[in-house]
N, C-alpha and C positions, 0 to 999 in steps of 0.2 A: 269127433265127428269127421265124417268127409268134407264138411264146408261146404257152399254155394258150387252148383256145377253153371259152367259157361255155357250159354246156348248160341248157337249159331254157327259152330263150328265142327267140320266132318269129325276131328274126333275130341268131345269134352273133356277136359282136366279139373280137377278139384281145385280150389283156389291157391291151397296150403301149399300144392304140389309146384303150382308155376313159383309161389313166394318162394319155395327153398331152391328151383332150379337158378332164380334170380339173384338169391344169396350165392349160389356155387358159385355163379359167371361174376357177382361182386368180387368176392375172394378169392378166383384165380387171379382176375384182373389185376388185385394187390399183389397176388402171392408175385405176380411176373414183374410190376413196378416195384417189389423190394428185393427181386432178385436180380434187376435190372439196376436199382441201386448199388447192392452189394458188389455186383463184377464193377461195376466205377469206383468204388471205397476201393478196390482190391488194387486196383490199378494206380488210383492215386498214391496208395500208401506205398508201392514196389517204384513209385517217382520219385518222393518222398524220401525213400529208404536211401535208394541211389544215391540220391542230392545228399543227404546227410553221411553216405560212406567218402563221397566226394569229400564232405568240407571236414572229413575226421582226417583225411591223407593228408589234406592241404595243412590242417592244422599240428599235424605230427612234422611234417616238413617243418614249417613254419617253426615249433619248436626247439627242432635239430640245430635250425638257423640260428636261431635266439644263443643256444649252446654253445654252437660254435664261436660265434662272434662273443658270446662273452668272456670264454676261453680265451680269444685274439685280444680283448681288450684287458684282459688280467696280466696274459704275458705282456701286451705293452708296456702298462704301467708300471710293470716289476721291471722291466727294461728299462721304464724313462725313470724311477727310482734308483736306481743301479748308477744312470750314466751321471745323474743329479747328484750322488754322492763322490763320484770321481772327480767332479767338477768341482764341487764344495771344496775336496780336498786339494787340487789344484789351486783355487779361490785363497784358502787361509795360506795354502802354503807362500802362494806369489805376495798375499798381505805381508805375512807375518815374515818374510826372508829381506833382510837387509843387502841390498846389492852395491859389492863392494862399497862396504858401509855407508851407504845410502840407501836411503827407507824411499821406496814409492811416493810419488810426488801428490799432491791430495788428487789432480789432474786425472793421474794413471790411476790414482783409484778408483775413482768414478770411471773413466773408460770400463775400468774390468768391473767393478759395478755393474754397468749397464751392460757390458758384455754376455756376462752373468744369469743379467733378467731378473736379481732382485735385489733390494736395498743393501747398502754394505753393511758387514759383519752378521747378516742373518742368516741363521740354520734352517736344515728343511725338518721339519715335525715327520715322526715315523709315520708314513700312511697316507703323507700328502701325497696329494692327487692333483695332476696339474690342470689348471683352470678349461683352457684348450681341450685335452682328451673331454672332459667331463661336457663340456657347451657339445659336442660332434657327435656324442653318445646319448647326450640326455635325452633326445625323444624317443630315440630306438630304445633304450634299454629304461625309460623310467617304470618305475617299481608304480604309479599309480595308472599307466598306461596297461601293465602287462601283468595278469597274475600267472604265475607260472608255478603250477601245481599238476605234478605227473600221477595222482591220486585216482583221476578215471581211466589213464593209463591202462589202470590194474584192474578196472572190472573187465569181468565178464559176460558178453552177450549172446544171448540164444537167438 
């Protein structure tokens, strides 16, 4: 059916006719609130993206750092290991060398003991690591601080 006609008005419309003109202007009105939506989603997410390509450089820096400096910290300790055995060697020798047959006074031993930096007659264990390096490094470089895994590295993003 045509439905109910409106009286009073120069030109009548069927009732059906106003509901679906009423629907049209309902659902432009959405159609422009969700396309008014979507150019804001669009925008935020190219802010979004930015900020995240920002903290991928900083983070890739950030690792280089990590690298390098652990690279700086391995040669050291092969360095402070190196010079700790020259030392050692020096140490047993000045012990173990009778001067004009006289042996080191217990006095001079302790001096070179303490000279030394550790108790008399102790060796260094392959690998030790001196207390020092390790306290100046351990927040920067601690293994529960920092995961360092170059695994997203390698993906690829579209």
């Amino acid at each position: 059916g045509l439905g109910e006609l409106r009286a009073g008005h120069p030109f009548v419309l069927p009732l059906d006719y106003i509901q679906i003109a009423r629907h049209f202007e309902a659902t432009r009105q959405r159609c422009c609130r969700l396309e008014q939506d979507g150019r804001l989603a669009r925008e935020q997410l190219a802010r979004v993206e930015a900020e995240r390509a920002a903290l991928e450089v900083k983070l890739k820096h950030a690792r280089n750092q990590v690298e390098v400096e652990m690279k700086k910290r391995f040669r050291a300790e092969a360095e402070l290991e190196k010079q700790e055995r020259k030392l050692q060697l020096v140490f047993e020798f000045l012990m173990g060398e009778p001067w004009g047959n006289k042996v080191l006074s217990g006095e001079q031993c302790s001096v070179l003991s303490a000279l030394a930096g550790w108790p008399l007659g102790a060796t260094l264990a392959p690998g030790r690591r001196s207390s020092a390096v390790d306290e100046s490094c351990q927040s920067l470089l601690s293994h529960s601080d920092i995961s360092y895994d170059r695994t997203e590295d390698d993906v690829v993003r579209n």
